[in-house]
N, C-alpha and C positions, 0 to 999 in steps of 0.2 A: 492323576496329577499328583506330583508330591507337594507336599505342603510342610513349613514352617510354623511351630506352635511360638505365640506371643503372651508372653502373662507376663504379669504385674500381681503384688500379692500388697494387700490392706492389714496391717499386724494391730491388734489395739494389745497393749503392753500395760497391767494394772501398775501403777506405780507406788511406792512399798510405804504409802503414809497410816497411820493411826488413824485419821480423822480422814471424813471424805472432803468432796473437794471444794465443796460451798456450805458446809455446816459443820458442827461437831461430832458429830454422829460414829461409828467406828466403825472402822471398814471390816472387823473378823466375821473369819468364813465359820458356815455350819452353826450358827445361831439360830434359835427360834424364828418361824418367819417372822417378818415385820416386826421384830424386836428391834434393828439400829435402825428406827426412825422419826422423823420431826419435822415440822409445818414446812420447813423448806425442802428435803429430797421426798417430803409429798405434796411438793404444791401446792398447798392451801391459801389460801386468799391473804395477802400483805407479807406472804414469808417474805425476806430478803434476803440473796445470795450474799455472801463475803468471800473472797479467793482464801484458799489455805497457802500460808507464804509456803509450806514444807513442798507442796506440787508444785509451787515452779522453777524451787531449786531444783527438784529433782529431773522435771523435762529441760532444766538447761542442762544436767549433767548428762541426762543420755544423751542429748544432742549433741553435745560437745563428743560422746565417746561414739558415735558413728561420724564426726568429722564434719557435722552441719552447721550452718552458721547461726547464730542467733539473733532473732529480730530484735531492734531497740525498743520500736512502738508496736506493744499489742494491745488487743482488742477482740471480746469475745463476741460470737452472734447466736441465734435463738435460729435452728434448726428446724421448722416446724413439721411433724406428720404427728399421724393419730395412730394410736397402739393402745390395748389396753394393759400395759407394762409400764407408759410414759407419762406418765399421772401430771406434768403438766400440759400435755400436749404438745410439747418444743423441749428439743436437747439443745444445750448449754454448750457450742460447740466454738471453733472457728474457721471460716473459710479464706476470705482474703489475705488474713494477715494471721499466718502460723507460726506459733512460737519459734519451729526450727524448721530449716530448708537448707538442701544443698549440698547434701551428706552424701557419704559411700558407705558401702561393704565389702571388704574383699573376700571371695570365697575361694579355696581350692578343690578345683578338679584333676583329673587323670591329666589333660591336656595344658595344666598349669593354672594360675591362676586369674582368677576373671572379676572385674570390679562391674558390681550393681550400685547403681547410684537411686539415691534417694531422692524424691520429691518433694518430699514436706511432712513432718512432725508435728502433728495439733494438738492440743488439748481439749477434752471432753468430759462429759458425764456419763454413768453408763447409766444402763436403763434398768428397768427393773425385772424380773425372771415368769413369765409363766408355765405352770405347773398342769400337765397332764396325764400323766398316767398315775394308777391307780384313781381316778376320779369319775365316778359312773356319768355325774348330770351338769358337767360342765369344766371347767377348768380354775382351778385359783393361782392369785398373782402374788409374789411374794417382793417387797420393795426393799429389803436391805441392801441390793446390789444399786438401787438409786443415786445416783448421787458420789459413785465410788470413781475416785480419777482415772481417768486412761490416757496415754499419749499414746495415736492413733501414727504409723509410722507405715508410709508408704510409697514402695517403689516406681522408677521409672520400669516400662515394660523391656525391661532388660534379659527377666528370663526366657530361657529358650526348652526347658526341659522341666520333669519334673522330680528330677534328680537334684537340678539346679538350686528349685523351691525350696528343697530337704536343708542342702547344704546352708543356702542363703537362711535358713531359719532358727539354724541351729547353730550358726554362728553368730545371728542377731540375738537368741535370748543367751549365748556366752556373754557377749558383751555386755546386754542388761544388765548378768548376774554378777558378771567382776565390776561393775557401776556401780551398784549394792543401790541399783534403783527400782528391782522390781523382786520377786523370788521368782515368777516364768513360771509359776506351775497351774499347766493346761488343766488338771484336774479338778483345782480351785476358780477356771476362767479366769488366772490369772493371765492368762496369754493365749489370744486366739487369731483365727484369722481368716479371714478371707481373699480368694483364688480369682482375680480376672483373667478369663481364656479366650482366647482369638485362636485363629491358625490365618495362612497367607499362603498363597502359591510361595515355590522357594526362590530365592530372587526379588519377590517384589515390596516394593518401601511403602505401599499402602499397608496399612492396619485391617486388618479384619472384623466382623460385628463381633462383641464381647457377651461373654456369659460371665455373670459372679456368681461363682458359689458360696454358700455361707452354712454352718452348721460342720463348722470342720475343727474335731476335739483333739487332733493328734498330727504328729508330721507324719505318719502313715495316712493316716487319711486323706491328705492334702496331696503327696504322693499319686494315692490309689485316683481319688478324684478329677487332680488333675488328668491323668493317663485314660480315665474314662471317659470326660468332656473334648480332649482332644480325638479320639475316636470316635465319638456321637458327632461330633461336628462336620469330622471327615467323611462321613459315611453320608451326613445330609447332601454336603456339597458334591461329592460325586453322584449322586442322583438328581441334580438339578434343581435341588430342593436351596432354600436361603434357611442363617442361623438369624433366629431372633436375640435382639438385646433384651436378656430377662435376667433373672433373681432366680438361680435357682438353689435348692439343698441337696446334700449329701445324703441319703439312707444307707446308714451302715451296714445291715440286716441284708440288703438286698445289692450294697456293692453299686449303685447310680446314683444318677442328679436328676432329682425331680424338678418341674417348672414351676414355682412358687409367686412370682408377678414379675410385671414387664418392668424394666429397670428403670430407676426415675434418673430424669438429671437434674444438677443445680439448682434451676429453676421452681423444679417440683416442691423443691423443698421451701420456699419463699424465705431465705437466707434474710434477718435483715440484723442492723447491731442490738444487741444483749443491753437495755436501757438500763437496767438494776446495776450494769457493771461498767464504768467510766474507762474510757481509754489511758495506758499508761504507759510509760517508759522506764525499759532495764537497763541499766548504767553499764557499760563496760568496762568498772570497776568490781563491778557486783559478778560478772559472765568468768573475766579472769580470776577473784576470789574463790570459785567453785572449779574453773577448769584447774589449779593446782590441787585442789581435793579427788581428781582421777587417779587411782590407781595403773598399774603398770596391766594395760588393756589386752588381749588374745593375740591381735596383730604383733603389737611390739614383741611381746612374749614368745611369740613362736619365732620372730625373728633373730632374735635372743638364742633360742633355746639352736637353731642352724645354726647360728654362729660360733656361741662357748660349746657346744657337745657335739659337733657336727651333725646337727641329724638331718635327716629330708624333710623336705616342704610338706608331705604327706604322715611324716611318722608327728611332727611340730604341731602338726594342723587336730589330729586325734586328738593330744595330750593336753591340748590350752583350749578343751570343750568344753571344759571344766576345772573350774580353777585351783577346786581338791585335787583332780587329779594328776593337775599340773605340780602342784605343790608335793604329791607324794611323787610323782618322777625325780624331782630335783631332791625329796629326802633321802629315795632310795641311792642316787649318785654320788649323795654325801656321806653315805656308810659305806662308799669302796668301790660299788659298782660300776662297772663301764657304763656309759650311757647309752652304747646302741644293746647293750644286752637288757638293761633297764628296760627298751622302751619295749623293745621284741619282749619280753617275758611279762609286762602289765599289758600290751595291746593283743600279745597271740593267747595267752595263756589265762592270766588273773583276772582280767574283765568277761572274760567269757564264764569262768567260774562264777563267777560276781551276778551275773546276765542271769544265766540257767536257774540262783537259788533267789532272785529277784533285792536285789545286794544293789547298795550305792556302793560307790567306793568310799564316801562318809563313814558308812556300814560295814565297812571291810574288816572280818576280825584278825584277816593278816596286813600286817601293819608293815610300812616301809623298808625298817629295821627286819622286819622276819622276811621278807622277799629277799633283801641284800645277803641274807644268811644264806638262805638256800641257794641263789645264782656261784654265790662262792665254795659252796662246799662243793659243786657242782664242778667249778672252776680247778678245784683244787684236788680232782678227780677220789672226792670223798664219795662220793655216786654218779653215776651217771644220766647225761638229761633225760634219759628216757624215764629212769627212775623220779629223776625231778618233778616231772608230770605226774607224776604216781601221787607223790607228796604233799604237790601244792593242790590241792583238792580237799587232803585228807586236814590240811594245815586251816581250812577254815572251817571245815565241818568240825574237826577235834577241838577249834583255836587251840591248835599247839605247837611250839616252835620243829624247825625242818629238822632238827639234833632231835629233839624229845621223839617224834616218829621217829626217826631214823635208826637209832640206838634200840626203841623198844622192839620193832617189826625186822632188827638184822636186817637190814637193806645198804651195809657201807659195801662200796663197790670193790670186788673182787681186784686187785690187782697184783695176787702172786702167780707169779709167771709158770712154777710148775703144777700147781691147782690148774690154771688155762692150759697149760699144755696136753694135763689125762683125758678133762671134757674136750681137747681140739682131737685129743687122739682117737676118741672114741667116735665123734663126729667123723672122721675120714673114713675108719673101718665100718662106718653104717652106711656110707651112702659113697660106695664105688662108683656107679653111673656121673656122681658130679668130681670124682677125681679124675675118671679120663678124659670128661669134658673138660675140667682145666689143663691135662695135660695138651689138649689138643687145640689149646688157646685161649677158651671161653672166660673172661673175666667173671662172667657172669656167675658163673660154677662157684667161685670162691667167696662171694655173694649170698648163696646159700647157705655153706658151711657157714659163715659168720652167722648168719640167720639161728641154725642150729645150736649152734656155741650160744647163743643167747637167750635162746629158749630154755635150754637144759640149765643157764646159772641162772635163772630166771629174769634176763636184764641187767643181771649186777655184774658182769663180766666188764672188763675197760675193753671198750670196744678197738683202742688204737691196737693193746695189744692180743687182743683175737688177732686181729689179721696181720698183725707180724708174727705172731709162733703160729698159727694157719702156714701162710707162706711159706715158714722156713720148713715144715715139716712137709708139706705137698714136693717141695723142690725137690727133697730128700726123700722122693718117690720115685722121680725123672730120673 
């Protein structure tokens, strides 16, 4: 039978305050353990919670930048389970009534582009971290993550792939990061997430039983997991077997989803209101005061960027991942360059360089201004792009501009006509087999010789005029 994968993804997004979200305490990462803590992110008897105003501007602003509405009257509740991470025994969450609801994301794919809508936006607490490896006799808890804000942001089961998940995720922490509401970095659990996976016969509108996974540090992982769960599912169901509703985790090492407990609902949790925290109302004064403080978001951006530069839906979508790199696309444009050469020469060429030496484009030692350099010298048949590739590699490992290589290494591109013509002449008298195959039609044949000619000037030949003094001299064969 073929089947239909259904997921829904749970994203908790740390949101980019000093202080956590019911005390003073300070959110930075890699401190001593249990060094940012106090009577209330540890529970102790009479703390009392106070909301930090900075987290709720900030979950109105992401809310507002995935397009969801914002509730007037909120109201926290006391999530209750037992963990030895949760030092009060209840997270500080809310259910019924979520700060944000109602939102999208548009992601593009191959086949255009597809809107994931959003469910609801909550505010939370996180919990606290336990620690087990290297620990021979048991495990220790560390509570600085206590207490640190999350707006917990989660989809309708819209996706269909786990391609989808990639894309939808990495275009929700662009957005975070142009909100300037979170930094999204997965390494700090500033941004995590978890996977609900179903599959369905194809065709049909029932839902599937769900698996969540959790323990997922990377949109590789989330990927890989996803594509593993929907496989163990399909494999039970065509043997007659049913999927269980469970919890389960990622193991990196071993590439599966182990089964960690059966999944609770709602209920489980015995949801009731957060008494320390009195119900309140956001003014729709206050909602509009901050939705003018958005900057110019990925969406609009890339729509922007198809519009003034013409570029496609897919070249827009790469460039506004990131909002450095958006910014250095438009610098590079402003120093002369075309902008479909811009984006082809940062997408095929400088991010990949960037990739391999483990390089933000932040981190980029070739800079806007020295890419627009070299696409023009290039332009202006100063070298040639094969050469150019040569260059832009050397231009970040040297940080040196594309003139300074170019000038030191003699690499300016060959274009005296009768220098081309002795290496084209030389090239014909060595390889007669490909002159009579051109005379005898083969395009192909003249193909080579170019080949040749480029080899012997090492690249630096103008490749237009190879194959016009080639041609003219082949003719003058026939």
């Amino acid at each position: 039978m073929n089947y239909e994968p259904v997921i829904g993804l749970e994203t908790h997004v740390q949101l980019l305050t000093r202080c956590k979200i019911f005390c003073s305490c300070p959110t930075s990462f890699g401190e001593q353990p249990n060094k940012n803590t106090c009577p209330v992110c540890l529970g102790l008897p009479g703390a009392l919670p106070v909301l930090n105003g900075k987290v709720l501007e900030l979950a109105i602003k992401a809310g507002l930048a995935i397009d969801c509405q914002i509730a007037e009257r909120l109201r926290f509740n006391r999530k209750n389970y037992f963990y030895p991470d949760l030092p009060k025994g209840y997270q500080i969450s809310q259910f019924k009534h979520p700060i944000c609801f109602g939102g999208f994301i548009d992601i593009v794919l191959p086949s255009g582009s597809k809107r994931i809508c959003i469910t609801r936006a909550h505010l939370e607490e996180d919990a606290g971290k336990l620690l087990h490896e290297g620990i021979p006799d048991g495990s220790y808890v560390d509570f600085n993550r206590a207490g640190v804000p999350l707006l917990e942001v989660v989809t309708e089961p819209d996706l269909r792939s786990s391609s989808e998940a990639y894309q939808y995720l990495t275009m929700l922490k662009a957005v975070m990061r142009y909100a300037g509401v979170s930094n999204c970095n997965m390494e700090e659990g500033s941004l995590r997430c978890d996977a609900n996976v179903s599959i369905r016969p194809s065709g049909s509108e029932k839902l599937g039983t769900r698996a969540e996974i959790k323990n997922l540090n990377s949109f590789r992982a989330v990927q890989k997991a996803i594509e593993y769960e929907i496989k163990r599912q399909t494999e039970l169901l065509d043997t007659g077997k049913t999927v269980a509703q469970e919890t389960r985790l990622w193991n990196e090492s071993r590439q599966v989803t182990i089964a960690m407990r059966s999944k609770e609902e709602a209920h489980d949790y015995r949801y009731f209101p957060e008494p320390d925290l009195v119900p309140f109302t956001v003014s729709r004064e206050e909602v509009e005061r901050i939705r003018k403080m958005l900057p110019e978001l990925p969406r609009d951006l890339s729509d922007r960027f198809q519009k003034q530069y013409g570029l496609t839906a897919y070249d827009a979508g790469v460039l506004v991942q990131e909002q450095r790199l958006a910014h250095f696309f438009e610098e590079a444009v402003k120093c002369g360059t075309q902008p479909k050469s811009a984006s082809n020469w940062i997408q095929s060429e400088l991010l990949g360089i960037l990739n391999e030496r483990k390089l933000s484009i932040e981190k980029s030692p070739v800079s806007a201004k020295d890419l627009a350099e070299l696409i023009a010298l290039i332009e202006k048949g100063t070298i040639s792009g094969k050469i150019g590739k040569e260059v832009l590699p050397r231009m970040v490992d040297e940080q040196k501009t594309a003139r300074q290589i170019i000038e030191s290494s003699g690499l300016t591109q060959i274009t005296d006509e009768a220098a081309i013509g002795k290496v084209a002449l030389k090239a014909i008298q060595a390889n007669p087999k490909s002159v009579e195959a051109f005379k005898s039609g083969k395009e192909t044949a003249l193909g080579y010789l170019v080949g040749q000619v480029m080899k012997e000037t090492q690249g630096r030949a103008n490749p237009q005029l190879v194959n016009k003094i080639l041609k003219e001299k082949l003719e003058q064969t026939i």
